[in-house]
MILUM-344523 format. One record per residue: residue number from 1; residue in three letters; x, y, z of N, C-alpha, C in turn. Coordinates in nm, 2 decimals. Layout:
MILUM-344523
   num   residu     n.c1     n.c2     n.c3    ca.c1    ca.c2    ca.c3     c.c1     c.c2     c.c3
   NUM      ALA        X        Y        Z        X        Y        Z        X        Y        Z
...
//
This chain:
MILUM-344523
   num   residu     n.c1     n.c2     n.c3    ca.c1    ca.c2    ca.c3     c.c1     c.c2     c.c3
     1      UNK    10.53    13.28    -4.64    10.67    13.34    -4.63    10.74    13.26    -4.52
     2      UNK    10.87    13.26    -4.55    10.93    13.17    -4.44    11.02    13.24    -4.32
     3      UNK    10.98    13.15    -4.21    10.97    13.26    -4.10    11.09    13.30    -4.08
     4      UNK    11.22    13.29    -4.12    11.34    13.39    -4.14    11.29    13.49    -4.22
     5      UNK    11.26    13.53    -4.31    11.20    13.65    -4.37    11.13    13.73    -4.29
     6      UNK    11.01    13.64    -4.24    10.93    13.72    -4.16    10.98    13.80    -4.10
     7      UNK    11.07    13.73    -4.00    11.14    13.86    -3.90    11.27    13.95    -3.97
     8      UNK    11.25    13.92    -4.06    11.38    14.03    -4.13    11.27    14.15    -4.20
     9      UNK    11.14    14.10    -4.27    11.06    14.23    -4.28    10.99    14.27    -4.19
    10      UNK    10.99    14.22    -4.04    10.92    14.30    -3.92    10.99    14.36    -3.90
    11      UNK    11.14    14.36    -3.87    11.24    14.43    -3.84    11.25    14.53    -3.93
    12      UNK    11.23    14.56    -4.06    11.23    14.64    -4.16    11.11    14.75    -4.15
    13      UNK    10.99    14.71    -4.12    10.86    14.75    -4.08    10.91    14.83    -3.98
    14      UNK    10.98    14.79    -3.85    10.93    14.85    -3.76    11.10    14.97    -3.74
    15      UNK    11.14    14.98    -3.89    11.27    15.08    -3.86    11.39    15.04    -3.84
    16      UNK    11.40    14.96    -3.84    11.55    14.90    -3.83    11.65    14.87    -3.97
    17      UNK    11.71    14.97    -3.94    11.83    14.99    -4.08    11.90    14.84    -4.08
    18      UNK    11.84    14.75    -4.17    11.94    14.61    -4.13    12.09    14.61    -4.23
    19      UNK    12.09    14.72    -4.36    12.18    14.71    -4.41    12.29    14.80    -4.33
    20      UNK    12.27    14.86    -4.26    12.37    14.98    -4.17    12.44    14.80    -4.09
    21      UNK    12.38    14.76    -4.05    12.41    14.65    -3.96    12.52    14.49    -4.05
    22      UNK    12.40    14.50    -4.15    12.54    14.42    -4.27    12.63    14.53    -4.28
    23      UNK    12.63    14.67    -4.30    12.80    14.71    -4.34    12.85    14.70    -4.22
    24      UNK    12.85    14.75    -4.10    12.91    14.74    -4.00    12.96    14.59    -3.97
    25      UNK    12.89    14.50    -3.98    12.96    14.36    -3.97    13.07    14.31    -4.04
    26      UNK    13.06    14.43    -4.17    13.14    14.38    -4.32    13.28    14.44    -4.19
    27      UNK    13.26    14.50    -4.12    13.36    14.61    -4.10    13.48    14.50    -4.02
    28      UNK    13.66    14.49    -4.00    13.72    14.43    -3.92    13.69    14.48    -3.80
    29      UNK    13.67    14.35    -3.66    13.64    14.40    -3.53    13.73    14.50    -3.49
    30      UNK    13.86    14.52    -3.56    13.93    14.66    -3.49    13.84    14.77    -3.51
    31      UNK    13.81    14.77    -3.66    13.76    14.89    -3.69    13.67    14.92    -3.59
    32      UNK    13.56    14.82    -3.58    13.44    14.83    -3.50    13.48    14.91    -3.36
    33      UNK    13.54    14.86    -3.32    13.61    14.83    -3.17    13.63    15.02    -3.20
    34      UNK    13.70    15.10    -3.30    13.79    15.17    -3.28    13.69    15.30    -3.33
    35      UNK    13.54    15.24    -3.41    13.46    15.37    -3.41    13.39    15.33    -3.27
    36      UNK    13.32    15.22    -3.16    13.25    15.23    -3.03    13.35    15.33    -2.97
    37      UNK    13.49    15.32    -2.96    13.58    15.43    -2.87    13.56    15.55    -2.93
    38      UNK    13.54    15.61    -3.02    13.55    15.73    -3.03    13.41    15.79    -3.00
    39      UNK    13.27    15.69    -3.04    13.17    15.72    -3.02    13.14    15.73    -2.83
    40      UNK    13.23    15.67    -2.80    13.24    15.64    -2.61    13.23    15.78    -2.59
    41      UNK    13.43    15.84    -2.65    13.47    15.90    -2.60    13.37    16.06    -2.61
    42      UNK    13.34    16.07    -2.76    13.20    16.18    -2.78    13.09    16.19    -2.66
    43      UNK    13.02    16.10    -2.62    12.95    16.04    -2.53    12.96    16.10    -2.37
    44      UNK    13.11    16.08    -2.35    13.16    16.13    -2.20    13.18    16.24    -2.24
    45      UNK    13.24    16.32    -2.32    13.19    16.49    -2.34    13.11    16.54    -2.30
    46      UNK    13.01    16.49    -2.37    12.86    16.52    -2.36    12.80    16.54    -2.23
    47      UNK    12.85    16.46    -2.16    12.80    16.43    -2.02    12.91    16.54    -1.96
    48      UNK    12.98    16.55    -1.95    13.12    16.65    -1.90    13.01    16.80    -1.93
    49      UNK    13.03    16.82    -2.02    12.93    16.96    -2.10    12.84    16.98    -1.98
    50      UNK    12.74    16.89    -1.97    12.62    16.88    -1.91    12.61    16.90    -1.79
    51      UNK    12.76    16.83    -1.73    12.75    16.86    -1.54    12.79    16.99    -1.59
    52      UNK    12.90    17.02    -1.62    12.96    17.21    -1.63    12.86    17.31    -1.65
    53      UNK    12.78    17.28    -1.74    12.68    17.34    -1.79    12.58    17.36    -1.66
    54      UNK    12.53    17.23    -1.61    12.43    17.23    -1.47    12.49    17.26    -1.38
    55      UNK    12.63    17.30    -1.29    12.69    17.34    -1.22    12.67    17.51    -1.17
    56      UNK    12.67    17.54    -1.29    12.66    17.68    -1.34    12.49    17.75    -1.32
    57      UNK    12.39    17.67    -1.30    12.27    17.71    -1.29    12.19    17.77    -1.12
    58      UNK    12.13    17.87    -1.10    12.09    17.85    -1.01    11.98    17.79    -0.98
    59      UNK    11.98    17.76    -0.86    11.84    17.67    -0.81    11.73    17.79    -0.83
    60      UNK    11.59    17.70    -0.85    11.47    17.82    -0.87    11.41    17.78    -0.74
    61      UNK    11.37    17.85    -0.66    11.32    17.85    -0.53    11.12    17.87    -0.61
    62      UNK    11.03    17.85    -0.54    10.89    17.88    -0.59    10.86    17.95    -0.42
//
């Protein structure tokens, strides 16, 4: 087998969606650019949630 292949079916072996990665590449870098910002912005919510949420807890003393 030739060793470009090889590493495209170890990568396949070990889980890696390589066609998720050809469509996304098919995609124009705005697009790209403009799903990472919304996946950012999802992201810092998350984290926002999390402090609010842990703010809210009491300490457990033992």
């Amino acid at each position: 087998m030739e060793p470009e292949k090889d590493v495209f079916e170890e990568a396949r072996k070990a889980g890696i969606d390589l066609d998720l990665i050809d469509t996304n590449l098919a995609l124009p870098v705005t697009e790209r650019w403009r799903q990472h910002d919304g996946a950012l912005r999802f992201i810092l919510k998350l984290q926002e949630a999390k402090l609010a949420h842990d703010a809210r807890l009491q300490p457990a003393h033992r």
